[in-house]
Every structure is written in C-alpha cells, then in structure tokens.
Residue frames as qw, qx, qy, qz and C-alpha x, y, z in Angstrom:
[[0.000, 0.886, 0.464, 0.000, 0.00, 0.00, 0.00],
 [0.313, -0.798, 0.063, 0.510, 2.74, 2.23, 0.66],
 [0.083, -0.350, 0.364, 0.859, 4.38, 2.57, -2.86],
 [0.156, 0.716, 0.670, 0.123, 0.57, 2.90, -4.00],
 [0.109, -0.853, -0.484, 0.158, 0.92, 5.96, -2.27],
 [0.476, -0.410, 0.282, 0.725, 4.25, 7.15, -3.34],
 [0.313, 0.142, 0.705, 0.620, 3.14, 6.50, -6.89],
 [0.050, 0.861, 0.467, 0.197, -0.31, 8.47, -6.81],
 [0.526, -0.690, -0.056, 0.494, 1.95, 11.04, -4.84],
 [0.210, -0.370, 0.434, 0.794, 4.20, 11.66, -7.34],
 [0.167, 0.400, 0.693, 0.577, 1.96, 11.28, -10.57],
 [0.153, -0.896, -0.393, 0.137, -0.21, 14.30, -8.54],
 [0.425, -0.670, 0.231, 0.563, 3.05, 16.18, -8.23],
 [0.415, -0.033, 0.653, 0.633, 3.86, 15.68, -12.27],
 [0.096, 0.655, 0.669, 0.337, 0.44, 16.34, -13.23],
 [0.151, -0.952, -0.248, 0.095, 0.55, 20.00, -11.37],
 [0.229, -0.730, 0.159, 0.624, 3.44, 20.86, -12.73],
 [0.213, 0.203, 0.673, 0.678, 2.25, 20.17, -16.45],
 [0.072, -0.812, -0.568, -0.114, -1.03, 21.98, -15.21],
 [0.265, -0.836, -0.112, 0.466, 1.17, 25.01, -14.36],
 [0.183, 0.021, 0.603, 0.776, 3.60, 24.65, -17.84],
 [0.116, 0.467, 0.741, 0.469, -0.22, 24.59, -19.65],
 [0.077, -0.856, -0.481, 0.170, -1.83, 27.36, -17.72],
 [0.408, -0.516, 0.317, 0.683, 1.66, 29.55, -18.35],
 [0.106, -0.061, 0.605, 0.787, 0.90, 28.80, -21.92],
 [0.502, 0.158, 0.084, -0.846, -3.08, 29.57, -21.78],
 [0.166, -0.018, -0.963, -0.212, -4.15, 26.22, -22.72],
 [0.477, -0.315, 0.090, -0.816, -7.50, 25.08, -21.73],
 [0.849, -0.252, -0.432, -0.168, -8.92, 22.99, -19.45],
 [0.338, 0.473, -0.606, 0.544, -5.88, 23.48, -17.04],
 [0.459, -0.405, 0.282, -0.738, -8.40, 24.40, -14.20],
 [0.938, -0.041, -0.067, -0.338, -9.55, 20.56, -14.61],
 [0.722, 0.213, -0.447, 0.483, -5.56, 18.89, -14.35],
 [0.202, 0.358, -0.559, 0.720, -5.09, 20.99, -11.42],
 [0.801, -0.230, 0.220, -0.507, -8.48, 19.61, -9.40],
 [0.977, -0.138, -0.068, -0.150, -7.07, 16.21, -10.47],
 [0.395, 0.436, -0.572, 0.572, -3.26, 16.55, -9.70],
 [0.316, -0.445, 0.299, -0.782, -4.91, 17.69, -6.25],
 [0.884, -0.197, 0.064, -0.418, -6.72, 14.73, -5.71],
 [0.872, 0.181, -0.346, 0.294, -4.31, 12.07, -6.52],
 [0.126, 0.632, -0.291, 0.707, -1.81, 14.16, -4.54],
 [0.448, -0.354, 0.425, -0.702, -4.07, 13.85, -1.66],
 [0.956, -0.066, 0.012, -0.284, -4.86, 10.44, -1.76],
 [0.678, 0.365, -0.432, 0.470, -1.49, 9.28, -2.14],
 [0.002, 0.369, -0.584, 0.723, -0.60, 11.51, 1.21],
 [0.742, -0.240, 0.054, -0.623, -3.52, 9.82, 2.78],
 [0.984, -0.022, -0.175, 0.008, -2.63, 6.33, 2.13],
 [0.528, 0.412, -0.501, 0.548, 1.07, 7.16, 3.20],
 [0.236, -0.473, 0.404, -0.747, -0.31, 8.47, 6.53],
 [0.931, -0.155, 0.107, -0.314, -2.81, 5.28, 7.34],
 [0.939, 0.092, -0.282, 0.176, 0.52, 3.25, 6.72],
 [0.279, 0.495, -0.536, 0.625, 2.96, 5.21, 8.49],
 [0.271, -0.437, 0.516, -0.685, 0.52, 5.24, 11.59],
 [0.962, -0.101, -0.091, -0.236, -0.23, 1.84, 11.26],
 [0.593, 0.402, -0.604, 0.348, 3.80, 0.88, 11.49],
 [0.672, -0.655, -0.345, 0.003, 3.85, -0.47, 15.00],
 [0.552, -0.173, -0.217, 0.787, 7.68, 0.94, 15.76],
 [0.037, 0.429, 0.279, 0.858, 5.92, 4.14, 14.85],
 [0.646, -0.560, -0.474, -0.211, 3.06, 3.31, 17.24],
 [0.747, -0.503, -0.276, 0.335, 5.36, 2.83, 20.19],
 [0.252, -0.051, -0.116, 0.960, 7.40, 6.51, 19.62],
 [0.186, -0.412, -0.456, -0.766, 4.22, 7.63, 19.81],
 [0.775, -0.517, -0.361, 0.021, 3.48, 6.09, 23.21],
 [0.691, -0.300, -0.233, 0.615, 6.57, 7.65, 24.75]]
C-alpha cells in the first residue's frame, strides 16, 4: 500500500506541474488537471499516513 501511495503522490506532483507549464501557456482545461493533480496528490498523502501510523515501531514513539 505504501508505494501505491508514493506512486499516486508523485503522478499528482507531475500532473501540477504540467497543469502550471499549460496554464503559463493559456491552454484550456488546465483548471480541470489541477483539481485532479490535487486529488491524486491527496490520496497518495492519505494512504502514506494510514501506513505510516499503522507501522507499530511508529506506534510505540508515539506512546513515549
């Protein structure tokens, strides 16, 4: 699950900085690549968080 989340991560991260190249150059639709860069982006940092605080050494510095 974790390099699920790496991989939506980055492909969110690629996709908003071709939605900033295309908005630079007035393209259209841009407004629609940067709502879904955003999402992927944020799902990816989601699923990295539900696995990081699911890592039990993680658990226990958490307890101390």
């Amino acid at each position: 699950m974790a390099w699920l989340g790496v991989v939506l991560l980055s492909l969110g991260a690629v996709l908003w900085l071709l939605g900033a190249l295309f908005t630079i150059q007035h393209w259209p639709m841009t407004g629609m690549l940067f709502l879904f860069s955003a999402m992927l982006g944020c799902t990816g940092l989601l699923m990295l968080m539900v696995k990081v605080l699911r890592y039990p050494p993680f658990k226990d510095f958490l307890d101390s």
